[in-house]
C-alpha positions in Angstrom: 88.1 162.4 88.8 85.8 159.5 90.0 82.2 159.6 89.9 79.9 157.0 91.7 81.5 153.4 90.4 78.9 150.5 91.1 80.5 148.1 92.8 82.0 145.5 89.7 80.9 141.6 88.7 84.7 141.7 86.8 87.4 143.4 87.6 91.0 143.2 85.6 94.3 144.6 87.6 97.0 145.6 85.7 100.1 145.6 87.3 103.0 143.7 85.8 105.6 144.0 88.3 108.1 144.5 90.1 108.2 142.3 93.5 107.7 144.6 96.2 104.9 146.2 94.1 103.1 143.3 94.1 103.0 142.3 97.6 101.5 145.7 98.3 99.1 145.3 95.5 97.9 141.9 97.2 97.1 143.4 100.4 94.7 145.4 98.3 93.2 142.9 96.0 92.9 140.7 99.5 90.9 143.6 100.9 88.9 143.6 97.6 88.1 140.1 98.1 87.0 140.0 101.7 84.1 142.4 101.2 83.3 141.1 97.9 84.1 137.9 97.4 81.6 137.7 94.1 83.7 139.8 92.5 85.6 137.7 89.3 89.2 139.5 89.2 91.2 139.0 86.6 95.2 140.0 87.3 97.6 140.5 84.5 101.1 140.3 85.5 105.0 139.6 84.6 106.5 136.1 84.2 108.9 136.5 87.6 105.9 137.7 89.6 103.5 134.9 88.4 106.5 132.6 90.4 105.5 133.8 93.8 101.3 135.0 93.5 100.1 132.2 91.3 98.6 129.6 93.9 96.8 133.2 95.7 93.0 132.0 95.5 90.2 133.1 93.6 92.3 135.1 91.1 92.8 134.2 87.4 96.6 134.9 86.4 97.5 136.1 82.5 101.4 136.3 82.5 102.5 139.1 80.4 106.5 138.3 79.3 108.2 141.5 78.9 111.1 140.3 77.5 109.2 138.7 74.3 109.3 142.3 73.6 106.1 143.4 70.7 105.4 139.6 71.2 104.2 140.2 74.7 101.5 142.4 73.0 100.5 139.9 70.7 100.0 137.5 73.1 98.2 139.7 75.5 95.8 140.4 72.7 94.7 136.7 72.0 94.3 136.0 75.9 91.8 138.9 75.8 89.9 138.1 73.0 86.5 137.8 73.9 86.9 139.1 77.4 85.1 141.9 78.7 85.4 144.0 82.0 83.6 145.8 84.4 86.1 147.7 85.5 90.4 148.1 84.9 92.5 149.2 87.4 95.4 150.2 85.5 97.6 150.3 88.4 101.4 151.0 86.6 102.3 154.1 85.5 104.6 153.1 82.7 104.4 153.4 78.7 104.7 149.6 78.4 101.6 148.7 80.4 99.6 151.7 79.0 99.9 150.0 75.6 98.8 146.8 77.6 95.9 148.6 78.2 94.4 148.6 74.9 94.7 145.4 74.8 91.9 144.8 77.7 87.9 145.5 77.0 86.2 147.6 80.5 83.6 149.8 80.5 85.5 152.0 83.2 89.5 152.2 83.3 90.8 153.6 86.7 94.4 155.2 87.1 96.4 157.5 89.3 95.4 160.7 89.7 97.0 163.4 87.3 100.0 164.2 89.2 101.2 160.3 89.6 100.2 159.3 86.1 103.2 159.6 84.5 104.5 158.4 81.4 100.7 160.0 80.0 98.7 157.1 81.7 95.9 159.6 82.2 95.3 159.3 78.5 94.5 155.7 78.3 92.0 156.1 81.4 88.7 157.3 81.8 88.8 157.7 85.5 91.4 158.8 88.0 91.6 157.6 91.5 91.0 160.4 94.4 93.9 162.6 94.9 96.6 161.5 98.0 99.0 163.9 99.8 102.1 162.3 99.9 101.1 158.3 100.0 103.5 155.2 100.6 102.9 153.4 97.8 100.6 150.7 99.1 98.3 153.6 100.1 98.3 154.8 96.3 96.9 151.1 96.0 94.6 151.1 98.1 92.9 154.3 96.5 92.0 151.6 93.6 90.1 149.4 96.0 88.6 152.5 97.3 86.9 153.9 94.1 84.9 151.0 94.0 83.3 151.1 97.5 85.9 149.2 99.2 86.4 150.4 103.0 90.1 149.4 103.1 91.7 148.6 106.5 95.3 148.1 107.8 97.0 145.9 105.5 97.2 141.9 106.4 98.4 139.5 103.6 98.0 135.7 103.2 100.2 134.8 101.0 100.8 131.5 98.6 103.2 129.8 100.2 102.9 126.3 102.7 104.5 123.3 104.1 106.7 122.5 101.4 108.7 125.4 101.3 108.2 126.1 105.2 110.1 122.0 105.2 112.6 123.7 102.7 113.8 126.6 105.3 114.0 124.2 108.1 116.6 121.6 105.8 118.9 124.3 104.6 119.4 126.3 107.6 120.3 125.2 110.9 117.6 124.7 113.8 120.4 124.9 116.8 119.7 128.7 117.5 117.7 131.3 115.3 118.4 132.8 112.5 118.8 136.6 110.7 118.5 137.4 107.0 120.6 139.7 105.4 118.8 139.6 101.8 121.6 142.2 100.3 121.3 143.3 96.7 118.9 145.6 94.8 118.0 145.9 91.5 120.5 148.3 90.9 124.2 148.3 92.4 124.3 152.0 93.7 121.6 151.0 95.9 123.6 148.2 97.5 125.5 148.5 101.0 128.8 148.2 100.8 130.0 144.0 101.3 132.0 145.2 103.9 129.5 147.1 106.1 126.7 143.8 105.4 129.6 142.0 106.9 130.1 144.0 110.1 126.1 143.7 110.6 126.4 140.4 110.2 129.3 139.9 112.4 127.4 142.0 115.2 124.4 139.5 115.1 126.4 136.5 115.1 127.6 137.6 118.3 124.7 138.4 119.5 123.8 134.9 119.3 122.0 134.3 115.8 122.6 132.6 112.7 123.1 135.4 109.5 121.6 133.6 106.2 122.3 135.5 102.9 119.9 135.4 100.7 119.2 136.6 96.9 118.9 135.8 93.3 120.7 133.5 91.0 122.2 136.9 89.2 126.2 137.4 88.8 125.7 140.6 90.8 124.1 138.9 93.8 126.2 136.2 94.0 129.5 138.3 93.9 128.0 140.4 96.2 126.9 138.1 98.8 130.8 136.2 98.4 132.3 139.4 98.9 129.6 139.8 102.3 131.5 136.4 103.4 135.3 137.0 102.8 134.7 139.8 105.0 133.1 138.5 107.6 135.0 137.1 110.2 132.3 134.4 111.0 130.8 131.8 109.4 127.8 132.7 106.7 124.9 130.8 105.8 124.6 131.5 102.0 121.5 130.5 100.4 122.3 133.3 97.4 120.7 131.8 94.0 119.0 128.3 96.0 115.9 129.7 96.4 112.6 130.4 94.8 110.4 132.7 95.9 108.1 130.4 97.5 110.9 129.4 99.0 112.5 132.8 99.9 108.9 133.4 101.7 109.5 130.7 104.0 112.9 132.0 104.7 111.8 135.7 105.5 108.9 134.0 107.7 111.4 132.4 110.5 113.7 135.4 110.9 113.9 137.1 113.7 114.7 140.3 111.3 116.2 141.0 107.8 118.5 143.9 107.1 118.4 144.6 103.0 117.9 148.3 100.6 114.8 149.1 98.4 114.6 145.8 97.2 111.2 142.9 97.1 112.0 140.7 99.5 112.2 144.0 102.2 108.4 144.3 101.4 108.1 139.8 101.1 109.2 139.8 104.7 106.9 142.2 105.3 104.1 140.0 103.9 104.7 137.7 106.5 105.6 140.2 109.7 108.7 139.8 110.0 110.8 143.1 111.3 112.9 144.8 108.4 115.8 147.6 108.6 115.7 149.0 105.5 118.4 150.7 104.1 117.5 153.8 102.4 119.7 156.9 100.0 118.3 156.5 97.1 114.3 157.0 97.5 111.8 158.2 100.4 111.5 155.2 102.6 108.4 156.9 103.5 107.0 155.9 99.9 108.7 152.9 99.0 110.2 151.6 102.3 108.8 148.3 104.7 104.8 149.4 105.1 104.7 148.1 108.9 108.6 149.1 109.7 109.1 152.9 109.1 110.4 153.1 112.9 113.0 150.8 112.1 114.5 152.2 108.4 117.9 153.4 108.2 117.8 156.6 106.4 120.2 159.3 104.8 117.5 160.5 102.5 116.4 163.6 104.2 120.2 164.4 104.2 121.1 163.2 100.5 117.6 165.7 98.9 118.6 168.6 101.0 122.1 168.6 99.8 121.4 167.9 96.0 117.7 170.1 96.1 117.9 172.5 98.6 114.9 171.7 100.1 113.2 168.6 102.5 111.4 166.1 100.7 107.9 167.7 102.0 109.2 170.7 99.4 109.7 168.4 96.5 107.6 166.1 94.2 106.8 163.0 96.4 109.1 160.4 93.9 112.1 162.7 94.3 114.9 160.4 94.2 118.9 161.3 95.5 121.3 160.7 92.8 124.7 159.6 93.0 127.0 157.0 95.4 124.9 157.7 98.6 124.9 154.2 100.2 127.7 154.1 102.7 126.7 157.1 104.3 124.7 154.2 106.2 126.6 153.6 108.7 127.0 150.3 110.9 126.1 151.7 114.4 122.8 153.1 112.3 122.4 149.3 111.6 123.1 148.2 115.0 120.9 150.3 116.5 118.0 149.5 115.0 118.8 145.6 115.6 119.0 146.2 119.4 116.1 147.2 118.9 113.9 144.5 117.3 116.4 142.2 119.1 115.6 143.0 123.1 
C-alpha cells in the first residue's frame, strides 16, 4: 500500500503500449505536468506508440522494440545506464514489462494494487497504488498520478499533432459536406462488426447527408475488411484504409462529426480530440475499456454475452471478465442507428 510519496524531481512511466492505453495514460501524465511542471519525466514506450506521442512536450521518449525480442532488453539496459529515478510508475501489468523493470534504477516503484497486478507485477514493486472499485481504465491511471500528490481532474488531452496533418485531412477527403469515420477493425477479428452491418451504418449516414471515410492500418486484415465494408455498400466510400499515419489519423478523427468502430485505439484517439464515438462492444466491459467521455453512446451486448456464459452481471465478476466466443453481430444496425441520431440531431 502507499505511504506518504514526496512529490518526485524524476519520474520514469512505464507503459509500452497499446494505442488506446496510451492516450489515456497522457491525460494523466498531462495532469502530472500541469501541477508540476519541474518534474523531469522520463516515458519508456513501444516503437508504434513513439509514432503518435513523440513531439508531446517536456517528456523524454526511450522506445522499447518488442519485436527485437531479448534484444529489446539489452537495449533497454544501455539507455538506462547511469540513470537514476525518483520514482517508477510501472503502469503495465504484463511479464514483458516487469522484466523491463529491472532494467530502470528508482528509489520507489509504484504498481496496481494486488488484485490488478497480474502477471505477479506486485513482485517487482515496492508500492501499490490505492485500491479502486471497479475503475475504467484511465481511472486506474490516474491512481498513479494520485500517489504522488497529484489532485487529478476530468481528463483534457493536448495531443502532438498540428497543421500539417490537419492540411492532410482537408486534401484526401472532400470539403463539399461533412464527414463520418467508420475506423472498423480491432486487433483481433472476433471483435470486428460484421462488413456487412459497417456497410448498412454507413449507408444510413450517407443518407443522412454525410461523407463515411474508412479508416485503419496498412494490415491484410484491415484492408480486406474495409474492401469488403465497400462492395457492400450501396454508396460511394471514402477509403483512406493503410494512407495514414497516426498523426495523420488524429487529424482525421478531429473533423468528424462521429466515428463508429469496436475496442480498438483510434475509439479512444478520437476521444483525445472530442469527437463523439459509438463503440461497439461483446467482447470486454465498455465500462472499463470503452470511449472515457462516450459511455452514453456505446453499443453494448456485454451485459447480455457475461450473463449467458457466467451466470452472473458483470458487478458479480472480476472487473476484466471478458465474453468469449463469436459475439459481434449481436450488435445490431438499429443499435447503431440509434445512437447516431443521437449525436447527429
Amino acid at each position: 500500500m502507499l505511504g506518504q510519496i514526496p512529490t518526485p524531481k524524476s519520474l520514469c512511466i512505464l507503459r509500452l503500449s497499446a494505442i488506446g492505453d496510451v492516450c489515456h495514460a497522457v491525460a494523466m501524465v498531462q495532469q502530472i505536468q500541469k501541477q508540476y511542471p519541474e518534474i523531469e519525466i522520463t516515458w519508456i514506450l513501444g516503437k508504434v506508440e513513439h509514432m503518435l506521442l513523440k513531439d508531446l512536450p517536456g517528456i523524454d521518449f526511450i522506445i522499447f522494440d518488442k519485436s527485437k525480442g531479448f534484444a529489446a532488453f539489452k537495449e533497454l539496459k544501455v539507455a538506462m545506464n547511469g540513470r537514476k529515478f525518483d520514482v517508477l510508475f510501472h503502469m503495465q501489468a504484463a511479464l514483458r514489462a516487469s522484466i523491463a523493470s529491472l532494467c530502470i534504477s528508482a528509489k520507489i516503484k509504484i504498481g496496481f494494487d494486488r488484485a490488478r497486478a497480474r502477471e505477479g507485477q506486485w513482485l517487482f514493486t515496492n508500492r501499490k497504488v490505492a485500491p479502486q472499485k471497479n475503475p475504467h481504465v484511465l481511472e486506474g491511471f490516474m491512481a498513479f498520478a494520485n500517489a504522488i500528490g497529484v489532485k487529478t481532474e476530468a481528463p483534457h488531452w493536448l495531443m502532438p499533432f498540428g497543421e500539417n496533418e490537419r492540411a492532410y485531412a482537408k486534401n484526401n477527403i472532400p470539403q463539399d459536406k461533412f464527414y463520418t469515420v467508420i475506423s472498423a477493425a480491432a486487433s483481433k477479428a472476433e471483435r470486428n462488426w460484421s462488413p456487412k452491418k459497417y456497410a448498412q451504418a454507413a449507408d444510413y449516414l450517407s443518407n443522412k447527408g454525410y461523407h463515411v471515410v474508412l479508416c485503419g492500418g496498412p494490415a491484410d486484415l484491415e484492408v480486406k475488411l474495409a474492401e469488403d465494408i465497400t462492395k457492400h455498400a450501396n454508396v460511394e466510400l471514402i477509403n483512406l484504409v493503410g494512407k495514414t499515419n497516426l498523426k495523420q489519423l488524429m487529424a482525421v478523427l478531429e473533423s468528424a462529426k462521429l466515428v463508429i468502430a469496436p475496442d480498438t485505439g483510434p475509439t479512444h484517439m478520437a476521444t483525445t480530440v472530442e469527437t463523439p464515438v459509438i463503440g461497439l462492444y461483446a467482447h470486454s466491459n465498455p465500462r472499463r475499456t470503452g470511449p472515457y467521455t462516450c459511455q452514453k453512446y456505446v453499443a453494448s451486448v456485454y451485459e447480455e454475452c457475461v450473463l449467458e456464459q457466467h451466470g452472473k452481471p458483470s458487478e458479480q465478476l472480476p472487473w476484466n471478465t471478458r465474453a468469449k466466443g463469436e459475439l459481434m453481430n449481436r450488435i445490431t444496425v438499429d443499435m447503431v442507428t440509434n445512437k447516431i441520431d443521437q449525436i447527429l440531431l
